[in-house]
C-alpha positions as CSV (number, residue, x, y, z in Angstrom):
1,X,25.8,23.8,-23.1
2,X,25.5,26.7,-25.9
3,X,22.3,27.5,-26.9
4,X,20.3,30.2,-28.3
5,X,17.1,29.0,-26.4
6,X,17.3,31.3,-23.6
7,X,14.8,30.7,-21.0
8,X,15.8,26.8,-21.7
9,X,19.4,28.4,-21.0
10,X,18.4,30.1,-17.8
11,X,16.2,27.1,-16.4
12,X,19.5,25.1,-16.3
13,X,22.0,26.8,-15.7
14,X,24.0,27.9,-12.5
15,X,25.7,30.3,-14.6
16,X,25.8,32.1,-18.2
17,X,28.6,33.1,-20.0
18,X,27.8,35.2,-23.2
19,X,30.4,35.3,-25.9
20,X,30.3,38.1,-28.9
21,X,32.8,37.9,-31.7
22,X,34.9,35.1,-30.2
23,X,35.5,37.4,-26.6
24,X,33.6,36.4,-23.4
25,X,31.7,39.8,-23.0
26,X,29.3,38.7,-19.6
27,X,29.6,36.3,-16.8
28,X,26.3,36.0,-14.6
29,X,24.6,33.8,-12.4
30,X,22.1,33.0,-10.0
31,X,19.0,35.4,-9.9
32,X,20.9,37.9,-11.9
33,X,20.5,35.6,-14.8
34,X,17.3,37.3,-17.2
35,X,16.7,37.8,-21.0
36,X,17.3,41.4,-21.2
37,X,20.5,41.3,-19.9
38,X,22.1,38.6,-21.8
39,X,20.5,39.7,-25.3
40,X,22.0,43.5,-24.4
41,X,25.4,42.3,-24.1
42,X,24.8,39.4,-27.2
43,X,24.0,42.2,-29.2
44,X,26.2,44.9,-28.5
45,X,24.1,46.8,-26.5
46,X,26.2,47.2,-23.6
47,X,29.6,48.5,-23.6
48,X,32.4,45.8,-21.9
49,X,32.9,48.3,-18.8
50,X,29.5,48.6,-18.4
């Protein structure tokens, strides 16, 4: 599923992958899985090593 409805996202999902400028930047899941996190790494926000 790709969306950029994010609490639709999160409801059914077992697991997000976010993807910036073609390279998977984040894998998360479970009750990891919030806004903040995935819309810091969408954006840039968070360095890859981070």
């Amino acid at each position: 599923m790709i969306s950029t409805d994010l609490p639709e996202l999160i409801g059914v999902s077992d697991r997000v992958i976010v993807m910036r400028e073609g390279r998977m930047v984040l894998e998360i899941s479970g009750k990891d899985m919030n806004q903040e996190i995935i819309l810091a790494h969408a954006s840039g926000g968070v360095k890859e090593n981070e």
